[in-house]
Rosetta silent file (secondary structure, phi, psi, omega in degrees, C-alpha in Angstrom):
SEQUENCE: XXXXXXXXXXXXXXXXXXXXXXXXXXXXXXXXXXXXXXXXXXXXXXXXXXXXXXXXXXXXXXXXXXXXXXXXXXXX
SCORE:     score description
SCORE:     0.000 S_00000001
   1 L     0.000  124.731  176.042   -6.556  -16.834    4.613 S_00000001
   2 E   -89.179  158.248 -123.605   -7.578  -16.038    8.219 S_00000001
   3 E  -153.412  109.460  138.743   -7.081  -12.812    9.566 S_00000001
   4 E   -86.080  151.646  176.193   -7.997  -10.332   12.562 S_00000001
   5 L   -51.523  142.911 -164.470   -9.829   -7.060   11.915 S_00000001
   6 L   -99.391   -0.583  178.918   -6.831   -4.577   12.621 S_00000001
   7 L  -111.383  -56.440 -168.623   -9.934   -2.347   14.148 S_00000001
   8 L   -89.465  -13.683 -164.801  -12.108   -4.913   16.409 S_00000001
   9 L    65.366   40.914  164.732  -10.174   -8.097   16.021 S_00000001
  10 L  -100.199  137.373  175.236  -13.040  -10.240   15.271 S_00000001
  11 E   -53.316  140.848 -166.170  -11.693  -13.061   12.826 S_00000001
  12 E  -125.952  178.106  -90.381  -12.086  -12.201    9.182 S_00000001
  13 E   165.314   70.941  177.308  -11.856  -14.482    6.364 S_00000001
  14 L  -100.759   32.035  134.648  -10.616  -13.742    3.132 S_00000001
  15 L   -61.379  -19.658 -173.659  -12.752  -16.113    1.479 S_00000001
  16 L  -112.966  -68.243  176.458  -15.728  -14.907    3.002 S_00000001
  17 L   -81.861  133.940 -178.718  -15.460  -11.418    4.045 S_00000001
  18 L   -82.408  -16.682  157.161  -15.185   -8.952    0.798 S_00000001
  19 L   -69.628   10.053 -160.797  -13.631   -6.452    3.010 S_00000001
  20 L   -76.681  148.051   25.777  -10.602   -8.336    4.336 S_00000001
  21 L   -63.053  -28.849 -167.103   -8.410   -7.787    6.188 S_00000001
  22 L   -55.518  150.304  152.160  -11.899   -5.800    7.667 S_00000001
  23 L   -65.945  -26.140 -158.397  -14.850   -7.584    9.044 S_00000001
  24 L  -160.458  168.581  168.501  -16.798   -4.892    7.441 S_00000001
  25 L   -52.391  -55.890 -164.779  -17.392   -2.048    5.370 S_00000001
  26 L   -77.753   -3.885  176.964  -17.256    0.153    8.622 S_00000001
  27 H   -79.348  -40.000 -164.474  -14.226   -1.318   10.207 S_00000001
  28 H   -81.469   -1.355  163.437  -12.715   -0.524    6.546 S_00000001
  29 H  -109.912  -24.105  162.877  -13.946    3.390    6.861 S_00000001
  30 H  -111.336   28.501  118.048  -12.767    3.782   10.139 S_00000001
  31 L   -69.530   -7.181  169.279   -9.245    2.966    9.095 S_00000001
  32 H   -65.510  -70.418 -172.817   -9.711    4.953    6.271 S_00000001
  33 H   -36.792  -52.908  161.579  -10.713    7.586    8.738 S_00000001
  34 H   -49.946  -71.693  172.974   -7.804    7.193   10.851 S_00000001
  35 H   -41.060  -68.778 -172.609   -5.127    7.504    8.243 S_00000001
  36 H   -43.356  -30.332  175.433   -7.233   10.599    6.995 S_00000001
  37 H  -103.933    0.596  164.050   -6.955   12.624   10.233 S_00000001
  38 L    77.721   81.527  148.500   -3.347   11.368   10.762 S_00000001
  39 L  -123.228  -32.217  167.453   -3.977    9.166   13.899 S_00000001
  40 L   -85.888  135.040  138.462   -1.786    6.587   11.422 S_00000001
  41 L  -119.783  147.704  158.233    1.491    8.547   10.435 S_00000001
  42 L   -64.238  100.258  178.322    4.800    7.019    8.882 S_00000001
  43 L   -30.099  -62.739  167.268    6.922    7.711   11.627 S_00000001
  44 L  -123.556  170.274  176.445   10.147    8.306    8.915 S_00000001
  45 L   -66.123  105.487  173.057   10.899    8.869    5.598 S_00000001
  46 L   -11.919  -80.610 -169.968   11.166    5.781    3.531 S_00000001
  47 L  -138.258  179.286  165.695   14.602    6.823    1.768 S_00000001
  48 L  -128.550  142.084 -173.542   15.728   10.441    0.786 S_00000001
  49 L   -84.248   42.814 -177.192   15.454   11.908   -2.074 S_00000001
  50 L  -113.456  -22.388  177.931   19.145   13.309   -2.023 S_00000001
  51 L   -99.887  -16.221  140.056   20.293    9.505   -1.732 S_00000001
  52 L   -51.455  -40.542  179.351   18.485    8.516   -4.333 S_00000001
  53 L   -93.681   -0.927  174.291   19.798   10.875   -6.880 S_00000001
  54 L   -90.920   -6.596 -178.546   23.297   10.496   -5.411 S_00000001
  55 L    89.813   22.841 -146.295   23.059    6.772   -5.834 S_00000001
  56 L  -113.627  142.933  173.172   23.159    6.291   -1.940 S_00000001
  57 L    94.263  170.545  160.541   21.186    3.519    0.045 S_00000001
  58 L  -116.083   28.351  177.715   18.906    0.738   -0.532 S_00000001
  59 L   -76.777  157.614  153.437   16.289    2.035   -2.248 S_00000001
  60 L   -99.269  148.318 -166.909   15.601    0.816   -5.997 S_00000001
  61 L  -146.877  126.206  174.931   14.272    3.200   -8.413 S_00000001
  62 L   -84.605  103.272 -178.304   13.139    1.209  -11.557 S_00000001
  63 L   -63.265  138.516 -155.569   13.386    3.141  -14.651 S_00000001
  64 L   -78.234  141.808  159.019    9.893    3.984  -16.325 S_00000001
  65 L   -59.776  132.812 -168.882    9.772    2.697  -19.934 S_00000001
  66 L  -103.714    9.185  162.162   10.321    5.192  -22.428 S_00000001
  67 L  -126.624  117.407 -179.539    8.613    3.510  -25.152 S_00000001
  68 L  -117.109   16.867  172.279    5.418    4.340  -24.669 S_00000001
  69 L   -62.693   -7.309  169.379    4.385    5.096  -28.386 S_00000001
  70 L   175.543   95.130  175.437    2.776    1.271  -27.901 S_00000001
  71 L  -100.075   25.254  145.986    1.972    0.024  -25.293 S_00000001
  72 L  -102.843   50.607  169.853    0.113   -3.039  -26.464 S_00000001
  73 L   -84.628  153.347 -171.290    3.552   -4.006  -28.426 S_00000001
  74 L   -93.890    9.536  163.188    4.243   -7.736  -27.303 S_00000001
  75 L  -100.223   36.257 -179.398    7.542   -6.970  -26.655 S_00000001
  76 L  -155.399    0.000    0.000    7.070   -5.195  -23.141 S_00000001
């Protein structure tokens, strides 16, 4: 699948490069590096969690399995 680096835009690969989307290890640390000092932020809140427990919205909330007394049983 072809690609640009989301930091230099040089064409990436992901057949080729083991970093993709990145060109590189260091294009893939300094988007780490961004998100870490908050130069990326989520702008809003996905959903709220008042509309979630009210049933409200379009989030989905999956319920966790509760039998977890075996979890290599083959029927889950």
């Amino acid at each position: 699948m072809m690609h640009e680096c989301p930091i230099c835009k040089a064409k990436t690969d992901s057949a080729v490069h083991a970093d993709f989307p990145f060109c590189s290890e260091r294009c893939r640390d300094r988007d780490l590096g961004n998100w870490a000092s908050e130069k990326y932020v989520v702008s809003e809140a996905v959903f709220d969690e008042e509309d979630v427990a009210e049933g409200k919205g379009n989030t989905i909330v999956l319920p966790l399995d509760e039998d977890l007394d075996s979890p290599n049983d083959s029927d889950h």
